[in-house]
C-alpha positions in Angstrom: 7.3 9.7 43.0 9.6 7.4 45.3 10.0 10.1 48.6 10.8 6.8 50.6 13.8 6.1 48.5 14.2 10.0 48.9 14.5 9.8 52.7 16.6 6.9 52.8 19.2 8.7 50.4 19.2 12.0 51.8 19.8 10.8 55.1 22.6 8.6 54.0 24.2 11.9 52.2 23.6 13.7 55.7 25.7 10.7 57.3 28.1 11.3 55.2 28.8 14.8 54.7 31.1 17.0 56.0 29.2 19.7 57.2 26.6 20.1 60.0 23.6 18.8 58.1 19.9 19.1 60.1 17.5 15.8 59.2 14.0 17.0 59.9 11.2 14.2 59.5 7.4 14.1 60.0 6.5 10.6 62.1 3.3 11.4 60.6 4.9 9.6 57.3 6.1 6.9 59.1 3.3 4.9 57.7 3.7 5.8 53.8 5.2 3.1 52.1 7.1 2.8 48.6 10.0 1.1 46.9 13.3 1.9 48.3 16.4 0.5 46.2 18.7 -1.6 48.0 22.1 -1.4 49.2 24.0 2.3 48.4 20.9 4.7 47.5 22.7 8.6 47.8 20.6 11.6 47.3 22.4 14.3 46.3 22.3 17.6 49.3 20.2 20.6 46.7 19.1 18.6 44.2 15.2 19.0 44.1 13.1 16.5 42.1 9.9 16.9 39.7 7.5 14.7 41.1 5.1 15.3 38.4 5.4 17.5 35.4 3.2 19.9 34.2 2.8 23.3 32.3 -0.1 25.2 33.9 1.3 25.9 37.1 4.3 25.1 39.7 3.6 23.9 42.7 6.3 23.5 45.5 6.1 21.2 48.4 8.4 18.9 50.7 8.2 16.6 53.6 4.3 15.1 54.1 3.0 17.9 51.7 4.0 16.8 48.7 1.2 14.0 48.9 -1.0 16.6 49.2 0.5 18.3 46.0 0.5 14.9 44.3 -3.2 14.6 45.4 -4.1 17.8 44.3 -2.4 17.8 40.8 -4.7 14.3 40.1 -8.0 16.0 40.8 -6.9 19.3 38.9 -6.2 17.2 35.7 -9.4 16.1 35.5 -10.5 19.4 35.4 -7.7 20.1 32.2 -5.3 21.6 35.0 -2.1 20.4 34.4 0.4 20.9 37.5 3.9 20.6 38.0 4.8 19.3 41.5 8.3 19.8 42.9 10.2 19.1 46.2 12.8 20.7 46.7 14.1 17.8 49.2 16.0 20.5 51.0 15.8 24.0 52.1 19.4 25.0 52.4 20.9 24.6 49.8 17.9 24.9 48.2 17.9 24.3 44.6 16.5 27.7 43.2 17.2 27.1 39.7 14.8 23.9 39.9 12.1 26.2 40.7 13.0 29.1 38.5 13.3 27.1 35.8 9.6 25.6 36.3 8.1 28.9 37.2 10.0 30.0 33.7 7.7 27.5 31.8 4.2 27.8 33.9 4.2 31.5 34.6 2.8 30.5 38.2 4.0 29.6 40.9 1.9 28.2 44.5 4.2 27.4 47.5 2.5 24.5 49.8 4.1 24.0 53.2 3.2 22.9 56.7 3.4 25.7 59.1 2.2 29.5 59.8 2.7 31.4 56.7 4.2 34.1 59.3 8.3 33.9 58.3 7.9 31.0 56.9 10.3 29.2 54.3 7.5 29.7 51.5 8.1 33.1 52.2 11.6 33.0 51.0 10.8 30.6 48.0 7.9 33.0 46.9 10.4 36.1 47.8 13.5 34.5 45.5 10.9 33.5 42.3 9.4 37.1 42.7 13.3 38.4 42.5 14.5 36.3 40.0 11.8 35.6 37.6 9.1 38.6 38.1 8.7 39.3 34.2 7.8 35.6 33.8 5.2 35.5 36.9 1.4 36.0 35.0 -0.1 36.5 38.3 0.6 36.9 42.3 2.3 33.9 43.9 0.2 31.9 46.1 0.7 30.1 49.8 -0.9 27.9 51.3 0.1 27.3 55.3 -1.3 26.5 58.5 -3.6 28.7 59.8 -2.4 31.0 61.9 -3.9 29.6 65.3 -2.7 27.1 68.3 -2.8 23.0 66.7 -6.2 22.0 68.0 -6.7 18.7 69.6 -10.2 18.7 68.3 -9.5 16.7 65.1 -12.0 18.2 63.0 -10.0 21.6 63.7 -6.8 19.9 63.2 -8.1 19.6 59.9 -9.6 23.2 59.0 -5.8 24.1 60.7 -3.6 22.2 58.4 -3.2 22.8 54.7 -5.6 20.5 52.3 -6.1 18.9 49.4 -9.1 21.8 48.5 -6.6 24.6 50.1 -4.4 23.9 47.7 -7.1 23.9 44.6 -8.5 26.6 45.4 -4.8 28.5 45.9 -4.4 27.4 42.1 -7.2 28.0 40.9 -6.6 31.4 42.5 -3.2 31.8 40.3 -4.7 30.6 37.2 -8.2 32.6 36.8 -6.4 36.0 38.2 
């Protein structure tokens, strides 16, 4: 799980590209720390990356959310729960076979993103698996998003707002026991 070396070479690839690339970036991660090679790092424009692997159940997250993925998958293997965390590192292209091919193996699939749930980008991921790989789905994809109210300022709210650690538990949990 190196998503500073991940930023560092999928911006150089956005320098470098030909096309019209869009670098979104949370300054809430600003803070995270983590090795970052030296010198030439590239990451590849729709390559995602298994940040942990797993067999019980796929979980897709970017950006600041895969921590909470990464968080989430260490308290669910205590329980026996074993999850497979993947970021997609970018949405378009986005690489759908990644995620096919993991939903393939788990026969579940939960979508984790910041944001309303409301035409959201998890909608399309959840919309593509349930396309391409509805015979190997065991039960309903889950979301887990913002909730669908103004960002309080109240930081107790903020955090009943945002997607959690226990959000995203209980959204697998929810896939697993259906």
């Amino acid at each position: 799980t190196v998503i500073p070396a991940d930023a560092k070479g999928l911006m150089k690839a956005a320098i470098r590209d030909n096309n019209t690339v869009l670098f979104l970036e949370s300054e809430m991660m600003y803070g995270k720390t983590g090795e970052v090679p030296d010198g030439e790092h590239l990451v590849e424009i729709g390559v995602g990356d298994i940040k942990r692997s797993g067999k019980d159940v796929t979980l897709v997250a970017w950006n600041k959310m895969v921590y909470i993925a990464l968080d989430a998958a260490v308290e669910l293997e205590k329980e026996g729960i074993d999850v497979e965390v993947l970021d997609p590192r970018t949405l378009m292209p986005l690489d759908e076979e990644l995620i096919f091919n993991s939903v393939r193996k788990t026969n579940r699939l939960v979508v984790l993103e910041e944001g309303w749930g409301v035409a959201s980008f998890g909608c399309h991921i959840v919309d593509r698996v349930v396309k391409e790989c509805f015979d190997s789905l065991d039960a309903p994809p889950e979301r887990v998003t913002n909730a669908f109210v103004p960002m309080p300022y109240n930081e107790r709210l903020e955090h009943e707002a945002l997607p959690s650690v226990e959000k995203t538990i209980a959204a697998i949990k929810a896939v697993l026991y259906k």
